[in-house]
N, C-alpha and C positions, 0 to 999 in steps of 0.2 A: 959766628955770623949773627948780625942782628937783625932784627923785621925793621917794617918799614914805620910801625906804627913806635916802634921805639925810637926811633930817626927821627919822628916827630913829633917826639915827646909826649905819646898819648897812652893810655894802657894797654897791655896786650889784650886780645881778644879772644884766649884759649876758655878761661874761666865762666865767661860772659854765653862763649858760646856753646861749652857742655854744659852748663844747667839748662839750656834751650833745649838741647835734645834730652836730658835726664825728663824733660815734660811729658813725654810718650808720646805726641802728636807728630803727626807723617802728612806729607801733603800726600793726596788719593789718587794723583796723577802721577806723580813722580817718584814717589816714596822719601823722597829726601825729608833726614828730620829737621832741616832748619826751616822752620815756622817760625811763625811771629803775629802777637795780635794787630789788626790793623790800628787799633785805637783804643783808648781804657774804658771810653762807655760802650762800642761796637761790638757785637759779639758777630766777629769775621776775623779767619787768620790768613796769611799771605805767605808763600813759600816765595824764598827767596832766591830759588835753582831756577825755578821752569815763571814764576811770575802768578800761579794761580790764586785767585782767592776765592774763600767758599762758608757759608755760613754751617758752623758746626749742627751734628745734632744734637738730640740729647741724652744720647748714650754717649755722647766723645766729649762732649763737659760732664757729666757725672764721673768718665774715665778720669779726665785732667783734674779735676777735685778732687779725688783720692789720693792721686799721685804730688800735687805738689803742696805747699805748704797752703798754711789758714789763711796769711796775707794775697797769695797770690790767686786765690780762687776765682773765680767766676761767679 
């Protein structure tokens, strides 16, 4: 069986989407780990499940600092 993303001809989105959650960041309403930053200067993330967005603090960016790589830091 193939996806749909393969159907048209675009990447799958397994790989893309475990490093999202390998981040450690959880939205705080939902728990779901698919976050995502709103934008590269913004420092706000948006869960993707439930819609919420929330300005991290600064215990949850020094957490995602440790956790992912140099380039991806905050």
């Amino acid at each position: 069986m193939t996806s749909i993303n393969s159907k048209m001809g675009m990447k799958p989105a397994g790989k893309r989407k475990a490093l999202n959650r390998l981040s450690g960041v959880a939205c705080p309403t939902c728990h779901a780990p698919d976050v995502r930053p709103v934008g590269p200067k913004v420092h706000r993330w948006f869960c993707v499940k439930c819609g919420e967005a929330w300005t991290p603090t600064a215990e949850e960016i020094a957490a995602y600092n440790n956790r992912v790589r140099e380039r991806d830091r905050i």
